[in-house]
DRENTOR-75418 format. One record per atom (N, C-alpha, C): x, y, z; residue in three letters. Coordinates in steps of 0.1 Angstrom, whole numbers, padded with zeros to 4 digits, always signed. Each point is the difference from the previous one (the first is absolute). Layout:
N
XYZALA...
This chain:
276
-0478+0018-0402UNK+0013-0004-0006UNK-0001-0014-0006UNK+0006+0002-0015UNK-0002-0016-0004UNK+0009-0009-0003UNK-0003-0010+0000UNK+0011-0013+0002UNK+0014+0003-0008UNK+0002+0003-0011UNK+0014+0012-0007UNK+0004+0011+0008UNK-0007+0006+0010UNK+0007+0012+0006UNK+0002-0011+0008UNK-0003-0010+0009UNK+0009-0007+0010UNK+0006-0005-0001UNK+0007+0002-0012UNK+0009-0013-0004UNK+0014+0003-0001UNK-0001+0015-0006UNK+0013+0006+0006UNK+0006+0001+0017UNK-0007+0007+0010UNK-0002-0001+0008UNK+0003-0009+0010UNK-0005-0017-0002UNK+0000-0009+0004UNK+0014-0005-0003UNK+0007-0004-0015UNK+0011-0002-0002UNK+0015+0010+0004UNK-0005+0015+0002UNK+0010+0005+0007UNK+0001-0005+0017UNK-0017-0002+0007UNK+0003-0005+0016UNK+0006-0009+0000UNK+0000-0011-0010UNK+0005-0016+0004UNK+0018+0001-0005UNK+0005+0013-0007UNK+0011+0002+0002UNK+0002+0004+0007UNK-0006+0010+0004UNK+0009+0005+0015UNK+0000-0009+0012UNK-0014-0005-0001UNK+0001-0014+0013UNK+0011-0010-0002UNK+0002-0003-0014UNK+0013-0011+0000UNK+0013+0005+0001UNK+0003+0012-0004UNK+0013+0010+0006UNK+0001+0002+0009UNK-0010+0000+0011UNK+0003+0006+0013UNK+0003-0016+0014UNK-0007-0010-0011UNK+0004-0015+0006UNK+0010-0004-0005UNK+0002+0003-0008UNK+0017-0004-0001UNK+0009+0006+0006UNK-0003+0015+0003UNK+0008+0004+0009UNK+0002+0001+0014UNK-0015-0007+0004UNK+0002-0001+0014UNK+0005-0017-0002UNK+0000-0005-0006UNK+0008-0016+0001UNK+0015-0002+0000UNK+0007+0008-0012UNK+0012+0001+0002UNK+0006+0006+0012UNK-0006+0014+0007UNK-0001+0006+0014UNK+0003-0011+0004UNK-0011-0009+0008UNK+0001-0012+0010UNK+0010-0006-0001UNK+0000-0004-0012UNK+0014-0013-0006UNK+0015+0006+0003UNK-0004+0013-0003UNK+0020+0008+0001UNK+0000+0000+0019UNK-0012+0000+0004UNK+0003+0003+0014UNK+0000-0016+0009UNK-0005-0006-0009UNK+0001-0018+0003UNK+0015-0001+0006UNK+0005+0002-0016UNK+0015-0001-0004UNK+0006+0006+0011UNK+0002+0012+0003UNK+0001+0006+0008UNK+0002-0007+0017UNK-0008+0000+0007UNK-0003-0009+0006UNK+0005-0009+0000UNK+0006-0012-0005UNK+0006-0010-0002UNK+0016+0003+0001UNK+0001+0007-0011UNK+0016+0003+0003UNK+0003+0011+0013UNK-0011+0006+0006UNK+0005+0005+0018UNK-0001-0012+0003UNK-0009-0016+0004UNK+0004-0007+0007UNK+0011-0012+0001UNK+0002+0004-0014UNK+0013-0008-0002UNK+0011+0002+0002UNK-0001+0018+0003UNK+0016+0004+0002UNK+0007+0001+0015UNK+0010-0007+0002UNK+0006-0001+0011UNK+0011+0005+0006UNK+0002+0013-0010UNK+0008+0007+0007UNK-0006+0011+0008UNK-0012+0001-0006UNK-0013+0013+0006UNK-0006+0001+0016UNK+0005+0002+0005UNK-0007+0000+0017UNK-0015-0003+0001UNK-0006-0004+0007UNK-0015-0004+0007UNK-0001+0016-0006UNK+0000+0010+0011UNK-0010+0010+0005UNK+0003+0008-0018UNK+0015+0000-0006UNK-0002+0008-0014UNK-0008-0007-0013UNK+0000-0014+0004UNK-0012-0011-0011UNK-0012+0009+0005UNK-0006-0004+0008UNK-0013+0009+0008UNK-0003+0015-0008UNK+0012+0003+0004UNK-0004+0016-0006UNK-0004+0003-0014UNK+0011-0011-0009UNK-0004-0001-0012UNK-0012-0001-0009UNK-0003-0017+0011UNK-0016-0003-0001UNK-0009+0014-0003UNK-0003+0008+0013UNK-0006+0007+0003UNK-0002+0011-0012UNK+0019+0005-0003UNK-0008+0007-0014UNK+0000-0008-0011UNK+0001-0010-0003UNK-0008-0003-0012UNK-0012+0000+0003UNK-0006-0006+0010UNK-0016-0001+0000UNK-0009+0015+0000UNK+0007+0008-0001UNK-0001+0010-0001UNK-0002+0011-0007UNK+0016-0004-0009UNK-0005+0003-0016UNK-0010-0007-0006UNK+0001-0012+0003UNK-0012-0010-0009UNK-0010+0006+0004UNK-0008+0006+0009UNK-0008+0007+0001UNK-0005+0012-0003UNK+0009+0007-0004UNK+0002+0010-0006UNK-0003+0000-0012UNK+0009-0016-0008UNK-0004-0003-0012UNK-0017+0006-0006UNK-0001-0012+0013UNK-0015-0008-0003UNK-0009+0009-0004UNK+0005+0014+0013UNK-0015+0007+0002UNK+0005+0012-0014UNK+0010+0004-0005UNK+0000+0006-0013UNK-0006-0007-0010UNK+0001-0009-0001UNK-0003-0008-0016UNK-0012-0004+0005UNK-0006+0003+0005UNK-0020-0009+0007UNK-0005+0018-0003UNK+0006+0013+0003UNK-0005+0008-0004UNK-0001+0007-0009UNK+0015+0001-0008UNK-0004+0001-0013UNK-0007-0010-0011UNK+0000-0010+0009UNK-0010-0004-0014UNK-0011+0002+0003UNK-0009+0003+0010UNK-0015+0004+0002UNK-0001+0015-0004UNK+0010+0005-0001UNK+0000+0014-0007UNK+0001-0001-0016UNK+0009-0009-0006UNK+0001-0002-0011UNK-0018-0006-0008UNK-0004-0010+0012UNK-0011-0005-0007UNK-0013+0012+0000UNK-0002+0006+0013UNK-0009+0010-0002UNK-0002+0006-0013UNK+0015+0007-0002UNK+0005+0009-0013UNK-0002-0010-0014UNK-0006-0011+0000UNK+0002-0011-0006UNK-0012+0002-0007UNK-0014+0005+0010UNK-0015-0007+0000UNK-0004+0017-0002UNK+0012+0013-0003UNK-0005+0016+0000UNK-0006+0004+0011UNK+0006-0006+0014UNK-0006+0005+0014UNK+0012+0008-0002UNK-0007+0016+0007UNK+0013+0011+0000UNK+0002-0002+0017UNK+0015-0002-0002UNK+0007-0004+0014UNK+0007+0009+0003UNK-0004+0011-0006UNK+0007+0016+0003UNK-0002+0002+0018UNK-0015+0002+0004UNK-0006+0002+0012UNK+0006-0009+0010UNK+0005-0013-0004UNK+0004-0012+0004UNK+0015+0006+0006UNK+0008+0002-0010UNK+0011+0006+0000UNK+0000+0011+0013UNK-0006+0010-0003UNK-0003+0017+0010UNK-0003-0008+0013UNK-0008-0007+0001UNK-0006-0004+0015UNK+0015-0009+0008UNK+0005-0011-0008UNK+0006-0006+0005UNK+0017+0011+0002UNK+0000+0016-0005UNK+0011+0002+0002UNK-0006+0010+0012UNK-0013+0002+0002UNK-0002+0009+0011UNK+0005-0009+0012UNK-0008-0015+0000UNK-0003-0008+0005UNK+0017-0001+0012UNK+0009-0002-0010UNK+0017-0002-0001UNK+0003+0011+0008UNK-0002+0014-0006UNK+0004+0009+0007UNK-0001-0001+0015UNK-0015-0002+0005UNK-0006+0005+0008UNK+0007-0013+0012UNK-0003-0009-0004UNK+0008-0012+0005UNK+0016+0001+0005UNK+0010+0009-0010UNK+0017-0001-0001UNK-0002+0013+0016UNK-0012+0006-0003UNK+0004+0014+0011UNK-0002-0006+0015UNK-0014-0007-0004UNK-0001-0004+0018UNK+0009-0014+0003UNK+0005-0009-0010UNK+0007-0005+0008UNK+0014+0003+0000UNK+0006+0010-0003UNK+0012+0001-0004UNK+0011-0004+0008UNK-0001+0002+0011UNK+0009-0011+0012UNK-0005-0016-0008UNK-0009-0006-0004UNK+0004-0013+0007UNK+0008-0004-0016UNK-0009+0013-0011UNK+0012-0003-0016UNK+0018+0002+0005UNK+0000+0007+0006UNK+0015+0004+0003UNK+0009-0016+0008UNK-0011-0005+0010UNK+0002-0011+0009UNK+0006-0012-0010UNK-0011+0000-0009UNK+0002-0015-0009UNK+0011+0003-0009UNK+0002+0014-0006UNK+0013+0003-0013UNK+0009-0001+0009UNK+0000+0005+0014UNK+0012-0004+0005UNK+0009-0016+0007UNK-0016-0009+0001UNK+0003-0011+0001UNK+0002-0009-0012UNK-0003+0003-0010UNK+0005-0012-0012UNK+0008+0009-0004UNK+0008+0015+0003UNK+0019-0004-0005UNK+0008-0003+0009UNK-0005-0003+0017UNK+0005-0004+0009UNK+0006-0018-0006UNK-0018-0007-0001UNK+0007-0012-0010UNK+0010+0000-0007UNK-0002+0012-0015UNK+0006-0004-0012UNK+0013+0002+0001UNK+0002+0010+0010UNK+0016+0006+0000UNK+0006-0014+0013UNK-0005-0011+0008UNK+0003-0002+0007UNK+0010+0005+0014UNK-0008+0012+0005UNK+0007+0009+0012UNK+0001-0011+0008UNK-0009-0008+0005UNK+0000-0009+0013UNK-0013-0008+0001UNK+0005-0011+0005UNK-0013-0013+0000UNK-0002-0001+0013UNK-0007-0008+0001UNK-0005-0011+0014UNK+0009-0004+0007UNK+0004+0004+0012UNK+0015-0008+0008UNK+0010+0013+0000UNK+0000+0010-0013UNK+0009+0008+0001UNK-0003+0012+0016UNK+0015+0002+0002UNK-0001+0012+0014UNK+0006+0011-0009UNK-0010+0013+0001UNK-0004+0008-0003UNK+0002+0015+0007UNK+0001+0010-0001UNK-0004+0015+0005UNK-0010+0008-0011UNK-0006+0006+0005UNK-0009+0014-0008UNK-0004+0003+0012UNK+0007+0014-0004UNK-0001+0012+0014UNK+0006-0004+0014UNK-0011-0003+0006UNK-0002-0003+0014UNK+0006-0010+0004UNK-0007-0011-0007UNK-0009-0014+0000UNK+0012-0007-0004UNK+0008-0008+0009UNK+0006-0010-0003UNK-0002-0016+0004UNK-0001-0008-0009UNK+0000-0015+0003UNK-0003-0011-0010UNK-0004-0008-0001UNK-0001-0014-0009UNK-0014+0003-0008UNK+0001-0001-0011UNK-0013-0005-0011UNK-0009-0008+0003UNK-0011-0002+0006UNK-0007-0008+0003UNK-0009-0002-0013UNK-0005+0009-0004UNK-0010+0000-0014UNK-0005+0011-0010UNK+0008-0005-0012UNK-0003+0010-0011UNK-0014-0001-0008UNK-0004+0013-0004UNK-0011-0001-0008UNK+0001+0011-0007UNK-0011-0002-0016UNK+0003+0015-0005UNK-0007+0007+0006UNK+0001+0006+0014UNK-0009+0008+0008UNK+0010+0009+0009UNK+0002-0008+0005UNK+0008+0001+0015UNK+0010-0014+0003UNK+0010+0005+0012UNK+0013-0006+0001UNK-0002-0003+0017UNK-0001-0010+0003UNK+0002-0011+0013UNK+0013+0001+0005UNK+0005+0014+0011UNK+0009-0008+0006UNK+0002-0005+0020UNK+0002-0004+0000UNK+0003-0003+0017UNK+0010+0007+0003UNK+0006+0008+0006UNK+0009+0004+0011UNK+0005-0012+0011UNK+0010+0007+0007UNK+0008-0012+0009UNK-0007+0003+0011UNK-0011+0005+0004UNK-0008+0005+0006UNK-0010-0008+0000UNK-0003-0009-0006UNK-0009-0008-0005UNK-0012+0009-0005UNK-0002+0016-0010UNK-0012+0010-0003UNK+0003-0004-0013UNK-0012-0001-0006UNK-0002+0000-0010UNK-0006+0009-0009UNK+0012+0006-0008UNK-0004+0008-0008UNK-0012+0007-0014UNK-0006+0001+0000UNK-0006+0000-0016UNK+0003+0006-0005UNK+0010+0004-0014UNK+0003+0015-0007UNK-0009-0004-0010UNK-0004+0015-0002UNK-0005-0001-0018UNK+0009+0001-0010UNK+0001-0008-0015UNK+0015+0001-0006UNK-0002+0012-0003UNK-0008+0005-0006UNK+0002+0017-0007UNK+0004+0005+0013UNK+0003+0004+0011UNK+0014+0008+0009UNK+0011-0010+0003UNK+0003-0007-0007UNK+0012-0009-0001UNK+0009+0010-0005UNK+0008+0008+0004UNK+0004+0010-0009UNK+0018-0001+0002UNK+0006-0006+0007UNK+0014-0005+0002UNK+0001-0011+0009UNK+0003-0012-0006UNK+0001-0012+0007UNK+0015-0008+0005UNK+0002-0002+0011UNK+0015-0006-0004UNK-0004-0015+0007UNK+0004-0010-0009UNK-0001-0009+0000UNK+0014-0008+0009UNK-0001-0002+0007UNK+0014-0009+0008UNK-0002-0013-0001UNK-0004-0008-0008UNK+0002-0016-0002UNK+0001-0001-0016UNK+0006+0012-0008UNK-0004-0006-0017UNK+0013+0002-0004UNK+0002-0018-0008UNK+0012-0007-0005UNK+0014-0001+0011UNK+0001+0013+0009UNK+0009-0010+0012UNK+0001+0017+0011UNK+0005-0010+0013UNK+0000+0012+0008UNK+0014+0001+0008UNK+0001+0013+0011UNK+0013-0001+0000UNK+0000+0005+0019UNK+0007-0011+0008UNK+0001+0003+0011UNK+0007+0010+0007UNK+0001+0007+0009UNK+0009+0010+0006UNK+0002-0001+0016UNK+0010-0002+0001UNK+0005-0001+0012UNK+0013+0012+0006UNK-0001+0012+0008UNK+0003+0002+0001UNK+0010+0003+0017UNK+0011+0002-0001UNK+0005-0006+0015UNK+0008+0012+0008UNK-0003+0005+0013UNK+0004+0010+0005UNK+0012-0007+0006UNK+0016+0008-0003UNK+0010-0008+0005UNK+0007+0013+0010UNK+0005-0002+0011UNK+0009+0008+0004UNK+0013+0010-0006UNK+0003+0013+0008UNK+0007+0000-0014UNK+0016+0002+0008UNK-0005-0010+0012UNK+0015-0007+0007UNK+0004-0008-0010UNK-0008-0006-0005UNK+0005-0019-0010UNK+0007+0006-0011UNK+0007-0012-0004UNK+0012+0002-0011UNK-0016+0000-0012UNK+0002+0009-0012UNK-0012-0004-0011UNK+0001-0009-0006UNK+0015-0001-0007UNK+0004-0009-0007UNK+0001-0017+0008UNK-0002-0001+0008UNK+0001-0011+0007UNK-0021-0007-0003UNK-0009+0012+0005UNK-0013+0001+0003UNK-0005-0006-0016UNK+0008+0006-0010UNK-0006+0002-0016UNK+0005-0015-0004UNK+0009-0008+0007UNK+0007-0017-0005UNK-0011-0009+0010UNK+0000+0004+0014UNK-0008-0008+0010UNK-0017+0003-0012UNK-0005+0010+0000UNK-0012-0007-0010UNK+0002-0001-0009UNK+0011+0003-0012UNK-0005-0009-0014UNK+0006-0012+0008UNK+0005-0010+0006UNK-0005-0012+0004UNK-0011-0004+0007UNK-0001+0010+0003UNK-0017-0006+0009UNK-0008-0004-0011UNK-0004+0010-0008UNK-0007+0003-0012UNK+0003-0016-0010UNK+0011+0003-0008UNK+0003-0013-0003UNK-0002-0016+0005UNK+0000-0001+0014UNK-0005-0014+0006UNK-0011+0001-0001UNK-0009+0013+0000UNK-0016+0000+0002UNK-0002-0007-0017UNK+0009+0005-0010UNK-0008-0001-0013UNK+0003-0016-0005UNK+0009-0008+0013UNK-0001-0015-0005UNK-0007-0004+0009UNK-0011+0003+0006UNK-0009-0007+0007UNK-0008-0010-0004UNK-0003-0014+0000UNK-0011-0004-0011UNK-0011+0002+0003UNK-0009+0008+0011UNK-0006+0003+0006UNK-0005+0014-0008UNK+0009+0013-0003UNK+0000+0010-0005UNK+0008+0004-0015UNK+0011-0005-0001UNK+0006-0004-0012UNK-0011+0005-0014UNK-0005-0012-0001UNK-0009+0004-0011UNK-0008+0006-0003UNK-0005+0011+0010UNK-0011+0006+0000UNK+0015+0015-0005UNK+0011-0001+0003UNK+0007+0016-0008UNK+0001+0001-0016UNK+0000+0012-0005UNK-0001-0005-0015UNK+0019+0006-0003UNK+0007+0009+0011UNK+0016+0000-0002UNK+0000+0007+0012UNK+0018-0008-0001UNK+0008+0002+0013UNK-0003+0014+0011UNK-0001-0003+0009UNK-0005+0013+0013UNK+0011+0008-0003UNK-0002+0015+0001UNK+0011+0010-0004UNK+0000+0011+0015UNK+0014+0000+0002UNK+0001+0008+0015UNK+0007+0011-0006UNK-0007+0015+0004UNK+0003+0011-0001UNK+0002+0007+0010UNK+0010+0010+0003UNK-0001+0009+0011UNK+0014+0011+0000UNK+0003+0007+0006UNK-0015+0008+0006UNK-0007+0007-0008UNK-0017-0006+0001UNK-0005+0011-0005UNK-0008+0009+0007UNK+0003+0007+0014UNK-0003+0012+0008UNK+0010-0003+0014UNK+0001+0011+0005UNK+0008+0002+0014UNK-0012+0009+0011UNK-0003-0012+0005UNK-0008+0007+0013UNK+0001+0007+0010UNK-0007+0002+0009UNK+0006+0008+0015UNK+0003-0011+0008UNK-0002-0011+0001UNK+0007-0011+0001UNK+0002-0011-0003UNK+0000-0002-0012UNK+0005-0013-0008UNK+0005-0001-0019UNK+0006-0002-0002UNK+0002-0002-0016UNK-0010-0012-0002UNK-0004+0005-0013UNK-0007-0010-0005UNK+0003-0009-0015UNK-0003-0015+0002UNK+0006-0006-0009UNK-0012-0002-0006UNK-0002-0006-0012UNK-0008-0007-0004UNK+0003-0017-0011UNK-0013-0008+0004UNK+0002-0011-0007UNK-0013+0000-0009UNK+0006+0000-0011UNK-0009-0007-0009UNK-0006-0013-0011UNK-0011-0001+0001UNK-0001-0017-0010UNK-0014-0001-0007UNK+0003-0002-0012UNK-0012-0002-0012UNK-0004-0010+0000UNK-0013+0001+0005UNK-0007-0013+0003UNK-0008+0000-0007UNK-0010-0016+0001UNK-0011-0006-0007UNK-0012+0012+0002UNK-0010+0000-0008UNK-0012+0015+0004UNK-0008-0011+0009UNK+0003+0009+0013UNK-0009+0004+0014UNK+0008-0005+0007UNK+0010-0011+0004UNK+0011-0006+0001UNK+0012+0013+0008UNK-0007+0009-0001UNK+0010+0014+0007UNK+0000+0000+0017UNK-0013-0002+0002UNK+0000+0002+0014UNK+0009-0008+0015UNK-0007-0014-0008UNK+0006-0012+0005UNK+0016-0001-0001UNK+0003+0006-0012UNK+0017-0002-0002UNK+0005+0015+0013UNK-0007+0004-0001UNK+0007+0014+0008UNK-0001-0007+0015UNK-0012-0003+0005UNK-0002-0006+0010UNK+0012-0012+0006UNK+0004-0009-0010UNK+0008-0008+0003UNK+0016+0004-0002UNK+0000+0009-0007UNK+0017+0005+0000UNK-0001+0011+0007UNK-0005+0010+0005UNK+0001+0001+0016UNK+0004-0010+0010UNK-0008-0008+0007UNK+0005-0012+0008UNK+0013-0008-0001UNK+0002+0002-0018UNK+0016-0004+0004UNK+0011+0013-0001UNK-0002+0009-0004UNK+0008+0011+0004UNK+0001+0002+0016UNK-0013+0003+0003UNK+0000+0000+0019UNK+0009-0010+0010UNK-0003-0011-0012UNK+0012-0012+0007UNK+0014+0002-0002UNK+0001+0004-0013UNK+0017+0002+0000UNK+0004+0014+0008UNK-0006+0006-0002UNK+0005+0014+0009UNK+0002-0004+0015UNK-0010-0010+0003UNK+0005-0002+0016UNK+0012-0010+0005UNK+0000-0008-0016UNK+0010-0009+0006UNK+0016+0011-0006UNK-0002+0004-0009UNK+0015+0007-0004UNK+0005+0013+0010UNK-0015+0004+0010UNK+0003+0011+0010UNK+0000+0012-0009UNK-0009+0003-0011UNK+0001+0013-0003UNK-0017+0007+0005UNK+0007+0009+0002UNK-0010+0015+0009UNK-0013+0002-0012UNK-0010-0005+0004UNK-0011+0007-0006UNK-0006+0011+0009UNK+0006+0013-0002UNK-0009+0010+0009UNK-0016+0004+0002UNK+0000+0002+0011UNK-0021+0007-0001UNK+0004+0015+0009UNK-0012+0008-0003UNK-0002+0010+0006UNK+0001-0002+0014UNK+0010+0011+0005UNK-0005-0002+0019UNK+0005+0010+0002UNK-0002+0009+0015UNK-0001+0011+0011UNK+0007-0005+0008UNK+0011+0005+0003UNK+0008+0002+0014UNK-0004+0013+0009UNK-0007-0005+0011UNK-0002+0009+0011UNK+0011-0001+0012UNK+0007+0017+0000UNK+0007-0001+0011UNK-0007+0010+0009UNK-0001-0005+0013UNK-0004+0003+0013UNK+0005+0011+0011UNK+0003+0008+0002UNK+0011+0010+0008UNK-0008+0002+0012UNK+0008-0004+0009UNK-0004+0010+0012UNK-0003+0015+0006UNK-0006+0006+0005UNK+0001+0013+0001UNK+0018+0004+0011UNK+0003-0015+0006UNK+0016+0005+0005UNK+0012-0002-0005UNK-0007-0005-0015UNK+0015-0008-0009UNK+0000+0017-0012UNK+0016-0001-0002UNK+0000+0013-0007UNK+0006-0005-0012UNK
């Protein structure tokens, strides 16, 4: 081959080599940018900056490794290497690869739209299926949770298949109260929306409700008790603790205003064989 046939050749590689650097530069730079404005922004939570992070670096990689292979494809095709065989091998190659690992492809598609759609982060309390408890660690793999059990879970995302998230944007306490159904109701339904209402000026608990606690009832009639209920929209995860403590003051007002919270019990009577 002589120095005129490499000259075509040569000046189409050093295009493609400078198109494919420019494009992996602006890449870096949009994801610089990137980067910068996630750590700048301060309305964005720790654990959802994180997640962000993670897919950009991710696309960027994506970028990288598309534009690094077409252009070693373009330059072959450059220099009349037939990259046909190239092509056939690397789709056997693909094939053969998508079949045997097709759990862990399903794993990772299912963990970067876990990111993209933002279902749940790090800190968030969680259910899928079984398995309920706190986020310990996300990956595009598999999902970290602890139980109140202290077990720690592994799921794979690809069987993430209905998630219900109980700590995302706010949660809502339930307190429900078995009342006699000796007691006046209407008396039972004013004694807690004041209970309720002194709980919601607590400065202690106050600010963790996002609106006023709402007392409903009856909503069922038992074999021994009507049941009321109290409700309050709280801060997310913020549910437990509020249930926990407006209990303790319900239990207090019921004992001091004397209203009957019933429980299950058995009366045994006794007969003699000479009593008729």
């Amino acid at each position: 081959m002589g120095l005129a046939e490499l000259e075509s050749p040569l000046l189409s590689s050093g295009l493609i080599v400078a198109v494919a650097a420019l494009g992996l530069v602006v890449i870096h730079l949009l994801t610089k940018r990137f980067f910068h404005i996630l750590r700048s922004a301060e309305h964005l939570h720790e654990e959802r900056r994180q997640q962000l992070v993670t897919l950009v670096g991710i696309l960027r990689w994506g970028g990288d490794v598309l534009i690094v292979g077409a252009a070693l494809l373009m330059l072959l095709s450059a220099f009349d290497i037939n990259i046909s065989p190239l092509l056939a091998g690397a789709g056997v190659a693909g094939l053969a690869l998508s079949l045997g690992a097709q759990t862990l492809i399903q794993d990772l598609i299912g963990g970067f739209l876990i990111l993209v759609e933002n279902q749940y982060a790090v800190g968030d309390s969680i259910q899928v299926g079984d398995v309920a408890g706190t986020v310990e660690r996300l990956t595009l793999r598999a999902t970290y949770v602890r139980d109140i059990n202290g077990h720690l879970h592994i799921i794979p995302n690809g069987e993430v298949r209905v998630v219900s998230n109980r700590t995302k944007d706010w949660s809502r306490a339930l307190v429900e109260v078995g009342v006699a159904y000796e007691e006046d109701l209407d008396r039972v339904l004013r004694v807690l929306r004041e209970t309720a209402a002194a709980f919601a000026q607590e400065p202690d608990f106050g600010p963790q409700l996002l609106e006023p606690p709402q007392v409903v009832g009856p909503v069922s009639l038992g074999d021994w008790a009507i049941t009321v209920r109290v409700m309050v929209k709280t801060q997310p995860g913020k549910q437990w603790e509020i249930a926990r403590q407006l209990q303790k003051r319900i239990l207090a007002t019921c004992e001091r205003e004397g209203i009957t919270l019933p429980y299950p019990r058995q009366e045994v009577w006794v007969r003699g064989l000479g009593q008729s």
